[in-house]
C-alpha positions, 0 to 999 in steps of 0.5 A: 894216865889217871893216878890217885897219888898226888902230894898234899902241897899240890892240893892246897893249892888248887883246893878252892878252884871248883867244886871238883877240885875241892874233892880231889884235894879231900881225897890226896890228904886223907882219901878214906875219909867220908865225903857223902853219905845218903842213908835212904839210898845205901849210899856212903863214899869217901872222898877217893870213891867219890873222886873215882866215881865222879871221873868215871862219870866224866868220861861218860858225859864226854862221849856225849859231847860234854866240855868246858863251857857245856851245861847239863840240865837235869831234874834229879831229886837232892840224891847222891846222884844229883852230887855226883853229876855236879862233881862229874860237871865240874871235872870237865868244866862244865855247869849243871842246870834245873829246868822244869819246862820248855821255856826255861830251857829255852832261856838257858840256851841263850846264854849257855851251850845246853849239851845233855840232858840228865833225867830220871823215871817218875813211874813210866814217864820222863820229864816231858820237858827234858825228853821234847826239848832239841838237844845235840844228844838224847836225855840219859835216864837215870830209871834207879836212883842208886847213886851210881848214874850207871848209863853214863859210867865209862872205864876211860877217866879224862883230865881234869879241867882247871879253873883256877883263877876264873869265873866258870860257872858251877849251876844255873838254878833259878835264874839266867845268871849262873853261880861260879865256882868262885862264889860257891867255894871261895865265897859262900863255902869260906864264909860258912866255915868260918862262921860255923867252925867247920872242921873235919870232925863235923858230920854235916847234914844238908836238908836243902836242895842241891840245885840251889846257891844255899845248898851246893855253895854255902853248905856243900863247898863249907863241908868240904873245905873243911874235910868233913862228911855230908849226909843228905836226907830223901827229899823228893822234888826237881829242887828239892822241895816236895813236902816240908813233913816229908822233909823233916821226917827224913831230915831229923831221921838222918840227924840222929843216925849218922850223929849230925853236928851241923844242920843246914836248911830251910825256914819250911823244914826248920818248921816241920821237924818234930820234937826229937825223942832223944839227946841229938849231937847237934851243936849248930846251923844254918836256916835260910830265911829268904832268898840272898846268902848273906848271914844275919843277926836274926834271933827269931824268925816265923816259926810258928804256927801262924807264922808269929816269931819264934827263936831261931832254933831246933832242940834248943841249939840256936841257928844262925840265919841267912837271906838278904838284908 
């Protein structure tokens, strides 16, 4: 039976196993905390909402085959939804993986077991790609972006899958080679807390996509680790790219309205974002610089116009850079 009452001892423990589990833990110390907020969806979870909604989640990616060891390839947008299936993946185990075409999938399926295929509506069509492809199941899709991922939602909540201790894969996002769980949380989430001083009472905004090592590890897992809440601005894209202005609007819009004191993002946004016409609570950040995840002692990156360097910085806050040495 599913029971939300579990002893904070028990929680610590298993606190850095998968990104699952890092919300469980949230939630058995102090469940009415938020975990996500995502303002142009309506969204804002606790960490207990979030943890009901992710296994209910599970339980309907089990009745379509889902398991420890399976990936489930989605082109959701950096939505309160894209989080939930990778929470609802972890609980079970399983990796979550972007594809934009057959011969990715293609590639994907040599080296892990593709199960399902979660997809959304842009107008009247699917992703092509997602909706031809051979898969054991039909593409669930996902036709309004409400956070709730409805057509998977079931009463019936599995067990939770453990992965202490292992190298299960969380995400499969730009290459073959997957992203662990271990790497996400115990690597990349630890690195960042320590190094920006995450603590509970940091609202932390992520302006970078999900499907990303950046965005799910170093800024997701660094959050929750520390118990603090994220907040995701719309951004369009199958990883979360679309338009840099695009970005930066909802990004500086979300910073001031749910008073965001962490920012993380990317050298195109960092960019984009207008000059605020207000007092921000920012405090600090991370601006990812290139591909890699290692931090940088970077002063200036290529901000300006023409790319000539600038301080690395957003309203006079200084950011701390990440990429590859």
């Amino acid at each position: 039976m599913y029971r939300l009452q579990r002893s904070s001892m028990q929680a610590s423990r298993r606190a850095a196993s998968s990104l699952a589990s890092l919300v469980w833990s949230q939630a058995a110390q102090e469940g009415s905390k938020l975990a996500v907020a995502a303002p142009q969806q309506g969204v804002s979870w606790s960490f207990t909402e979030l943890e009901q909604r992710a296994g209910r989640i599970a339980g309907g990616l089990a009745k379509h085959g889902v398991t420890r060891g399976s990936t489930v390839v989605t082109d959701l947008p950096n939505s309160a939804d894209n989080l939930l299936l990778q929470v609802s993946c972890s609980w079970l185990g399983a990796a979550t993986a972007t594809a934009k075409d057959e011969g990715q999938l293609a590639e994907l399926q040599k080296v892990t077991d593709l199960k399902l295929a979660v997809t959304h509506r842009s107008g009247d069509a699917v992703n092509a790609a997602l909706a031809k492809y051979q898969l054991p199941a039909k593409p669930v899709v996902v036709e309004d972006l409400d956070g709730e991922l409805a057509p998977l939602v079931q009463s019936e909540v599995p067990e939770r899958v453990s992965v202490a201790g292992d190298d299960t894969p969380l995400g499969y996002w730009s290459s073959t080679k997957a992203l662990t769980n271990r790497e996400a949380i115990e690597e990349m989430g630890a690195a960042a807390k320590e190094r920006l001083a995450i603590t509970a009472a940091d609202r932390v905004l992520v302006s970078i996509t999900l499907c990303h090592a950046f965005g799910i590890g170093s800024a997701v897992s660094s959050a929750w680790l520390a118990g603090a809440g994220l907040v995701l601005p719309g951004a369009s894209g199958i990883r979360g790219c679309g338009s840099p202005s695009q970005r930066a609007e909802a990004t500086l819009a979300a910073m001031v309205s749910h008073k965001c004191s962490l920012l993380f993002a990317d050298i195109h946004t960092l960019k984009a974002l207008p000059t605020p016409s207000g007092q921000l609570q920012l405090r600090g950040g991370v601006c990812k610089v290139g591909s890699g995840a290692e931090f940088l002692d970077l002063r200036e990156a290529k901000l300006g116009p023409n790319g000539e360097m600038r301080p690395l910085e957003y309203a006079g806050v200084p950011l701390v850079a990440i990429g590859k040495r």
